[in-house]
C-alpha positions as CSV (number, residue, x, y, z in Angstrom):
1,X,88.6,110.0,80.9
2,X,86.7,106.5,80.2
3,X,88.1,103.4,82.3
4,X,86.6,100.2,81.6
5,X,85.4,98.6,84.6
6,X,87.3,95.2,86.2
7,X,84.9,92.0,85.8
8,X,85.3,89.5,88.6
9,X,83.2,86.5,88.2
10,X,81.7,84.3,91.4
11,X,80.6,80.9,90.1
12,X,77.5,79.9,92.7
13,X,77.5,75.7,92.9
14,X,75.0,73.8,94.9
15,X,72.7,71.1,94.4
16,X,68.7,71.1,94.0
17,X,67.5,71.6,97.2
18,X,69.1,74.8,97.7
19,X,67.4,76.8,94.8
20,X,66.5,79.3,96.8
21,X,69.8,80.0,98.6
22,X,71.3,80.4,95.0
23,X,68.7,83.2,93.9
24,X,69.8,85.0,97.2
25,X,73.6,84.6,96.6
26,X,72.5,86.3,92.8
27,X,70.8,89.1,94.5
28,X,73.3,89.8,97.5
29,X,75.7,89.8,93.9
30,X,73.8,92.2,92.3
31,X,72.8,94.4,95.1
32,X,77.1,94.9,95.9
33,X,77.0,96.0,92.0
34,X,74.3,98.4,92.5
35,X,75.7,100.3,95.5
36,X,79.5,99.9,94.9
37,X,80.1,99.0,91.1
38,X,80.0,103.3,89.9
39,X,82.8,104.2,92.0
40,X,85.0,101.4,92.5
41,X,84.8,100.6,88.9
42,X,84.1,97.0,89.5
43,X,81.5,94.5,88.4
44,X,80.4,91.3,89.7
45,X,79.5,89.1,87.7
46,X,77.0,85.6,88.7
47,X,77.9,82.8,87.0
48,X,75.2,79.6,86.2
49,X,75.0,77.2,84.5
50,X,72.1,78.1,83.6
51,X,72.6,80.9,82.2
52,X,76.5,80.6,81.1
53,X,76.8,77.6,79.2
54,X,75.4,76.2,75.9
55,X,75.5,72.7,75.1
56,X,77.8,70.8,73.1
57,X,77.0,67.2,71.2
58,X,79.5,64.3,72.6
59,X,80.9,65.7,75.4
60,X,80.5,65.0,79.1
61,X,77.7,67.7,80.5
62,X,80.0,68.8,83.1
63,X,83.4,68.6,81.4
64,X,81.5,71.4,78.8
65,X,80.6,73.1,82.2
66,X,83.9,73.2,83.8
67,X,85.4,74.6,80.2
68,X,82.6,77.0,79.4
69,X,82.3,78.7,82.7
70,X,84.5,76.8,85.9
71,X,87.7,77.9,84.5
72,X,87.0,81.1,83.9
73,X,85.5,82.5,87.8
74,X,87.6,84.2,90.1
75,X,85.9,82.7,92.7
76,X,83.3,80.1,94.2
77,X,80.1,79.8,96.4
78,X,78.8,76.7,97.7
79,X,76.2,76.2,99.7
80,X,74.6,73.2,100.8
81,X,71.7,71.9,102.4
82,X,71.4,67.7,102.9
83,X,72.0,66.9,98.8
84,X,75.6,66.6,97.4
85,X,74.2,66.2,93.8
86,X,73.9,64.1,90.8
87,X,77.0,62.2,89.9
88,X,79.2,63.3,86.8
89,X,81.2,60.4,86.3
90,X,83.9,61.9,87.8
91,X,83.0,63.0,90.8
92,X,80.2,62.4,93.2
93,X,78.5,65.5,91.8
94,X,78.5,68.6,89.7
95,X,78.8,70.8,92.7
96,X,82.0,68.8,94.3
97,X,83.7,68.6,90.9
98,X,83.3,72.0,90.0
99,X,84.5,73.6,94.3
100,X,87.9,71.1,94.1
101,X,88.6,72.0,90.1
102,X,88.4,75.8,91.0
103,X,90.3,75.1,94.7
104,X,92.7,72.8,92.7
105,X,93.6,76.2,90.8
106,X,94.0,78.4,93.7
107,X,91.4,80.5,93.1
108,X,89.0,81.2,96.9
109,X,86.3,78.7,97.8
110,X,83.4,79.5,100.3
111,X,81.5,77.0,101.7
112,X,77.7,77.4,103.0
113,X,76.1,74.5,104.7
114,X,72.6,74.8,106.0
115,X,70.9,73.9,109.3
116,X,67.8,75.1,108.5
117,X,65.2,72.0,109.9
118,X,64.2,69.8,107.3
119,X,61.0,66.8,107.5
120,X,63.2,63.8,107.8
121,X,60.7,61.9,105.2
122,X,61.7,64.4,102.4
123,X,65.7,64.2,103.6
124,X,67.5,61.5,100.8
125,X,69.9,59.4,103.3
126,X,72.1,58.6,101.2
127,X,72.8,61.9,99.2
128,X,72.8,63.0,103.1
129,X,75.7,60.8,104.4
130,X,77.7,61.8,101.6
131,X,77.3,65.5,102.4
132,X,78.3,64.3,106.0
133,X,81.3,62.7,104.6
134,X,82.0,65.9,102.4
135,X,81.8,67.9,105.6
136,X,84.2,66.0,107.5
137,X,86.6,66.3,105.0
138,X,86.0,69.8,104.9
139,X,85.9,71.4,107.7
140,X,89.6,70.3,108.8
141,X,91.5,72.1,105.7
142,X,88.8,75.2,104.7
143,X,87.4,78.0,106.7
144,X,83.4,77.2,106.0
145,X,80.0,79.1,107.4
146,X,76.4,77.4,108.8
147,X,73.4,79.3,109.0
148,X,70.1,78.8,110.4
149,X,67.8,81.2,108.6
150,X,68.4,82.6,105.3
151,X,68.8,85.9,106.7
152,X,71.9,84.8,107.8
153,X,73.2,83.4,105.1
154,X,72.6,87.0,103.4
155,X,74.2,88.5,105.9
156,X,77.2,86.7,106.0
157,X,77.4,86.2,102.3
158,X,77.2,89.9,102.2
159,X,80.4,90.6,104.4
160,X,82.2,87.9,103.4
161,X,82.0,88.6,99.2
162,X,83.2,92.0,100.9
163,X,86.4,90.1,102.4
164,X,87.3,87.8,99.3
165,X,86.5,90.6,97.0
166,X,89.6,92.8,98.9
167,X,92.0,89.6,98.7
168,X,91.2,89.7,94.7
169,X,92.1,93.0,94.3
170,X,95.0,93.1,96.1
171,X,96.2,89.7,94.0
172,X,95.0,91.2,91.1
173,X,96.9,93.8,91.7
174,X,100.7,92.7,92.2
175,X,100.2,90.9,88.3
176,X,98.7,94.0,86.9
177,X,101.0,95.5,84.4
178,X,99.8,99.1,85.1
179,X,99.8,99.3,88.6
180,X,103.6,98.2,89.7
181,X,102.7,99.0,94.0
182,X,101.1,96.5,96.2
183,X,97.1,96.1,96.3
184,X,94.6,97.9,94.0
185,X,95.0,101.8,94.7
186,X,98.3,103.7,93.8
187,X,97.2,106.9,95.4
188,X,99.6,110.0,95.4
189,X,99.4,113.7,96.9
190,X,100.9,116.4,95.3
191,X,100.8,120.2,95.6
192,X,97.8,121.9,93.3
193,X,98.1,125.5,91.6
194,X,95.9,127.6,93.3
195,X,94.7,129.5,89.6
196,X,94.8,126.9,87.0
197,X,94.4,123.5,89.4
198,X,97.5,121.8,87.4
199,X,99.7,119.4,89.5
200,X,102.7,121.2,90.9
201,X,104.7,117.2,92.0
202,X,105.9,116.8,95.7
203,X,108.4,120.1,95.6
204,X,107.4,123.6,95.2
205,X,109.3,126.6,95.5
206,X,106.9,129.7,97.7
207,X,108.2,133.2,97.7
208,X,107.0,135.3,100.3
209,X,108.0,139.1,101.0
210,X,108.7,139.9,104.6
211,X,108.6,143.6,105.2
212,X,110.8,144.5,108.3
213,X,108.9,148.0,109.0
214,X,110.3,151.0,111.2
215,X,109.3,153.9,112.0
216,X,105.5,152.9,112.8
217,X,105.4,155.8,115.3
218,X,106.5,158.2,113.2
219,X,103.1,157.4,110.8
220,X,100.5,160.5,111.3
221,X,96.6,159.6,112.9
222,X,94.2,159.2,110.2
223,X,92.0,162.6,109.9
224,X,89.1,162.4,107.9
225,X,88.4,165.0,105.4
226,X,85.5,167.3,106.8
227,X,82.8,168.9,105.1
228,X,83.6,173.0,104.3
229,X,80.6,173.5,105.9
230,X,79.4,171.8,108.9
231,X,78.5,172.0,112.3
232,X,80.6,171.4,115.3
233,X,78.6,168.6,116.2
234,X,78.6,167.1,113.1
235,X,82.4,167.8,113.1
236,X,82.7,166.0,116.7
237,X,80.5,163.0,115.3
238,X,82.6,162.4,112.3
239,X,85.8,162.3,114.4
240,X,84.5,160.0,117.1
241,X,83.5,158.0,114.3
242,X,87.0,157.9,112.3
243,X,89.7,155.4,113.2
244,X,93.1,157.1,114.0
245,X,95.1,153.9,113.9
246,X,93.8,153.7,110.3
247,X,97.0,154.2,108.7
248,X,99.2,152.5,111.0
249,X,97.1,149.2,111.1
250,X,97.2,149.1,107.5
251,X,100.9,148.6,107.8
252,X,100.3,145.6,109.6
253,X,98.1,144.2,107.4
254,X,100.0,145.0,104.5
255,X,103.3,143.0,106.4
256,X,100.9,140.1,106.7
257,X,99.4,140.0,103.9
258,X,102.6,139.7,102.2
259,X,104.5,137.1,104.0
260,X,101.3,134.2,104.1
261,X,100.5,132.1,101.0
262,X,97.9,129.6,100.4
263,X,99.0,125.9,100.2
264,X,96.5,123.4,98.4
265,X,96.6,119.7,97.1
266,X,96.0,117.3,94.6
267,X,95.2,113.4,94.9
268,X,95.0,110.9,92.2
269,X,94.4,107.2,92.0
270,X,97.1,105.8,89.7
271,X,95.7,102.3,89.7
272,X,93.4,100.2,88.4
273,X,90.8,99.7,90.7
274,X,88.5,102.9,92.4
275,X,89.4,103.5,96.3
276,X,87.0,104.2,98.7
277,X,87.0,106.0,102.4
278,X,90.5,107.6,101.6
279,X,92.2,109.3,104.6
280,X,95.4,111.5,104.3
281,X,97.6,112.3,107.6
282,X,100.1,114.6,107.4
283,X,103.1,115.3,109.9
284,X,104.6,118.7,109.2
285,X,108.4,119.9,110.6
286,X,110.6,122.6,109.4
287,X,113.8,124.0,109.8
288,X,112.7,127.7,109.7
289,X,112.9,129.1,113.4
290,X,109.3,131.4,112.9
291,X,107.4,129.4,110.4
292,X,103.2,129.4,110.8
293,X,101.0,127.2,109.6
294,X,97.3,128.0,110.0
295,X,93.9,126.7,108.2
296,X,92.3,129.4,105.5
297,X,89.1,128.9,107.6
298,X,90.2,130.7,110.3
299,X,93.4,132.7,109.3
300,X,92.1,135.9,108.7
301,X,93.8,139.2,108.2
302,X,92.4,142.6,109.8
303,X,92.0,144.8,107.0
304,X,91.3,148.6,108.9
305,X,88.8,150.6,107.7
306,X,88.9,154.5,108.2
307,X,85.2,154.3,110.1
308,X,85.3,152.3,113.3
309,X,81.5,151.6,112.8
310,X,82.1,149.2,110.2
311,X,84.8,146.6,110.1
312,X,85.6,144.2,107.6
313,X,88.6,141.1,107.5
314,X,89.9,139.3,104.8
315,X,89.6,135.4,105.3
316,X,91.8,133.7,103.0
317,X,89.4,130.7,102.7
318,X,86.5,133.0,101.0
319,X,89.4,134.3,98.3
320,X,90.4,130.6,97.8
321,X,86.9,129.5,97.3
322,X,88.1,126.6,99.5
323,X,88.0,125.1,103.0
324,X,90.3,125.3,105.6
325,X,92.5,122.5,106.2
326,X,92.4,122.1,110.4
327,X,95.7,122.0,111.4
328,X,96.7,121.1,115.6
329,X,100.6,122.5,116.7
330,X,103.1,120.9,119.3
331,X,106.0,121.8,119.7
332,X,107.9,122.1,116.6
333,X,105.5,119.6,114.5
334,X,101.8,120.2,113.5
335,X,99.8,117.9,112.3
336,X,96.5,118.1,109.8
337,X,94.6,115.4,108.0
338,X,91.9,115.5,104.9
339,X,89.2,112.8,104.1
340,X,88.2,111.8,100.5
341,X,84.7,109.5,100.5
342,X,86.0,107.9,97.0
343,X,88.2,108.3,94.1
344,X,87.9,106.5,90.7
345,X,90.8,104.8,89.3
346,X,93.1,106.9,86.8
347,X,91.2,109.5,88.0
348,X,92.5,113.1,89.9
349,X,90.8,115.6,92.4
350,X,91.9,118.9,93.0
351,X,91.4,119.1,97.3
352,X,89.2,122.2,98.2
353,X,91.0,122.2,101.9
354,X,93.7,124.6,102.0
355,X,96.2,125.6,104.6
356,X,98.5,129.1,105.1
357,X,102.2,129.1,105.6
358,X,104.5,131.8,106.2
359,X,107.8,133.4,107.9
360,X,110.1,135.7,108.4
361,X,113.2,133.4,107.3
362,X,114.1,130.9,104.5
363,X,113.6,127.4,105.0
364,X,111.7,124.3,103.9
365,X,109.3,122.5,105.4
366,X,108.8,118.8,105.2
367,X,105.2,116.6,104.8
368,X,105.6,113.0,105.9
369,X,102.4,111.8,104.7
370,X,100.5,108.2,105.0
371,X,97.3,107.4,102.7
372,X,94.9,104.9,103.8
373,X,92.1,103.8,102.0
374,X,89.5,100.4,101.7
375,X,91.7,98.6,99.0
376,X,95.2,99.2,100.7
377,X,96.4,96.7,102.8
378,X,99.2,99.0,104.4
379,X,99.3,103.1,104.1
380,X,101.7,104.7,101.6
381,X,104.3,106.6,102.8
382,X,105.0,109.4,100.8
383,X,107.1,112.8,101.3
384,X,106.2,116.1,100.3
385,X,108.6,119.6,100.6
386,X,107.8,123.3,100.4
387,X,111.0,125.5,99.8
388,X,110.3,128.9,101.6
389,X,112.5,131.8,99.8
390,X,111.3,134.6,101.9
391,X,113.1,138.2,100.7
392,X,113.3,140.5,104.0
393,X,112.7,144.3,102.9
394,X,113.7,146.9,105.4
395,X,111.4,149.8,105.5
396,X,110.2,153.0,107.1
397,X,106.4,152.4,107.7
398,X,105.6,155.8,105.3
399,X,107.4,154.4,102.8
400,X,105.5,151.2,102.5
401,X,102.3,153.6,102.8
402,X,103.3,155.4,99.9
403,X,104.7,152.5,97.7
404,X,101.3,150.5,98.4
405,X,99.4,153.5,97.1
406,X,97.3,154.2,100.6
407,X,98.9,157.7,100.5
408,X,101.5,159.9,98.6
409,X,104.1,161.7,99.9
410,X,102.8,165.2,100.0
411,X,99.2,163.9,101.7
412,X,101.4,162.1,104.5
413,X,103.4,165.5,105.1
414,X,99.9,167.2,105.2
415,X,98.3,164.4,107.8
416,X,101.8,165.1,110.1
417,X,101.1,168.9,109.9
C-alpha cells in the first residue's frame, strides 16, 4: 500500500548576522528527515527565501514574501544575534514582520537569541537596541531559548523541533478527515489467524476438547517387540531401555494437547501519521474457574517416546513459528505486554508473540488493553474477548488409545495378556 507522506513546513527568519545559525537550523531539518522521515511518513520541509520565492514587479519585497512562502509554514524559527533587520515599510524588519504574521495566525513561534561574544566595534547600536527592545517585549508573553555556542543551539533546536513537531501532529490530527480519534496514531489490536494471518476483530470464538479420561490404570506397560532371535542380554538391554509408562503418558499428552490453543495478534495504525516506540499492556481476567494462560516459549507438552534414551517435547512456539508472549499471574488476573519499535500509517503487522489458553470449562476471558506510542498524547483503551466453548468427553483411557490411532483394540488385549 503507497501513503503519501505529510509535509510540514518550518519557515527559518533571522537577520544577516546570523547566516550561519540558519544553515545549522537547515541541517538539524534535514538530518530529523533522514533518520525519522521513512517510518513516520513525514517530511520536513525548510523554507527560505532564498530558495522559496520568485520575484514579482510592483509589489512590496516582503508583502511577495509573506504570500509566497509566510502563509503557507506550519511553523517558525527565529534566531537572533544583535541585528533585528532591514526595515519593510511595515515593520522594523523582514524577520519581525514575518514571526508576528505567522504568531498572528496561531501557528508555533520559536525564538533563538544568541550570546555568543561579539567585538563591540562590529556590533550596530542601533539595530542592537531595537533587538533589546524586541526582547523585552518578548520574553514576557513567548517561551524563548539563549545559547552560547552553536552547539547548543543544535542541540536545543534538535529537541525542541522534536516537541513542536508532536503538538503539530496531534493538531493536525483532530481536523483530519480520516483519522476521527485524538492525535496522529489510531492504533488498534485485534486477534490474528494463526494459518492465513487475516484479522479475526476484538471477539473470537476458541473450541477446545477436554478429555475427562478414566481408567488410566487399567492401560497395559508398553513392551517392546523383541527380536525372534536374541540373546538374554540383549533382551535385558532392550527392556531397560523401553519406557513402560509409554502408553499411559501419551494419554496425558494427548488430554493436553487437546484442551490448549494458540492465541496471536494483529496491530494496525489507522491514522495518518507513522507511530513510533509502540507499547501494548494487557490485563487479562476470566470467569472460567481453571483457565491457563502460558507463553508458547515455554509451554511445552511432553510428548513420550517408547526409548527412555531419547526424549523429545513439543514447544508450541517452534509449531507457531512465533515467540512467546511472557505472561506474569496473580491471583485471578495475569498480565503480559508486547513492544512494536514502529508502525507506518494505514499500515498492519501480524505480532509473532503468541500466548496459550486453555480449560476444562466454558467461559470467556476478557483483554483490557492500553496502547502507547510517541505520537499519542494519552493511551487507548481498548477491549478484547475470547469465548472458550470447551466440549468435556468422558473416556476410558484405552479408548482414547485406540481412537487416536497409538493402538488397536486387539494389540491392547495382547499388551494386557
Amino acid at each position: 500500500m503507497s501513503y503519501e507522506a505529510k509535509v510540514f513546513r518550518i519557515l527559518i527568519a533571522s537577520p544577516s548576522d546570523v547566516d550561519e545559525e540558519r544553515e545549522i537550523a537547515v541541517k538539524t531539518i534535514q538530518e530529523w528527515n533522514d533518520l525519522n522521515s521513512a517510518e513516520r511518513q513525514i517530511v520536513l520541509l525548510p523554507l527560505r527565501w532564498e530558495t522559496h520565492t520568485a520575484p514579482e514587479y510592483g509589489k512590496r519585497p516582503q508583502e511577495v514574501i509573506n504570500r509566497q512562502m509566510v502563509d503557507h509554514c506550519d511553523l517558525v524559527i527565529g534566531v537572533f544575534w544583535t541585528r533585528i533587520g532591514s526595515p519593510t515599510g511595515a515593520a522594523d524588519s523582514g524577520t519581525l514582520e514575518e514571526i508576528e504574521r505567522v504568531a498572528g495566525q496561531g501557528k508555533p513561534v520559536m525564538l533563538y537569541f544568541s550570546q555568543v561574544k561579539k567585538d563591540p566595534n562590529q556590533i550596530d547600536l542601533e539595530q542592537f537596541a531595537k533587538l533589546k527592545e524586541f526582547k523585552e517585549k518578548t520574553f514576557p508573553k513567548a517561551l524563548v531559548e539563549s545559547f552560547n555556542t552553536q552547539i547548543e543551539y543544535r542541540d536545543k533546536l534538535a529537541k525542541q523541533i522534536e516537541i513542536q513537531l508532536r503538538n503539530l501532529i496531534v493538531t493536525d490530527g483532530k481536523t483530519s478527515e480520516e483519522d476521527s480519534e485524538p492525535g496522529s496514531s489510531n492504533i488498534s489490536l485485534e486477534f490474528c489467524d494463526l494459518e492465513t494471518g487475516d484479522n479475526l476483530g476484538q471477539e473470537i470464538n476458541l473450541e477446545t476438547t477436554y478429555f475427562d479420561v478414566t481408567g488410566l490404570e487399567d492401560v497395559p506397560d508398553y513392551k517392546p517387540n523383541l527380536p525372534e532371535e536374541s540373546s538374554n542380554k540383549s533382551i535385558s538391554r532392550i527392556l531397560n531401555r523401553s519406557n513402560s509408562d509409554y502408553y499411559r503418558e501419551y494419554v496425558r499428552y494427548l488430554v493436553n494437547y487437546s484442551m490448549f490453543k494458540p492465541v496471536k495478534f494483529w496491530l494496525r495504525n489507522n491514522g495518518i501519521i507513522g507511530a513510533r516506540d509502540i507499547y501494548i499492556d494487557m490485563r487479562i481476567s476470566t470467569d472460567m474457574e481453571d483457565l491457563r494462560i502460558e507463553s508458547s516459549s515455554s509451554f511445552k507438552i511432553q510428548k513420550p517416546v517408547r526409548d527412555e534414551d531419547r526424549s523429545f517435547s513439543v514447544n508450541f512456539g517452534d509449531i507457531l513459528n512465533g515467540e512467546g508472549l511472557e505472561v506474569s499471574q496473580s491471583g485471578d488476573v495475569w498480565d503480559t505486554n508486547m513492544e512494536i519499535r514502529a508502525l507506518q500509517p494505514k499500515r498492519e503487522v501480524k505480532s509473532r508473540q503468541t500466548m496459550i489458553v486453555g480449560g476444562k470449562s466454558s467461559g470467556s476471558i476478557d483483554f483490557q488493553v492500553r496502547v502507547y506510542a510517541d505520537t499519542l498524547s494519552e493511551p487507548i483503551l481498548q477491549s478484547l474477548k475470547i469465548n472458550m466453548e470447551v466440549e468435556t468427553v468422558e473416556i476410558l483411557a484405552k479408548d482414547l488409545l485406540i481412537d487416536s490411532g497409538i493402538l488397536i483394540s486387539d494389540e491392547l488385549d495382547e499388551k494386557a495378556s
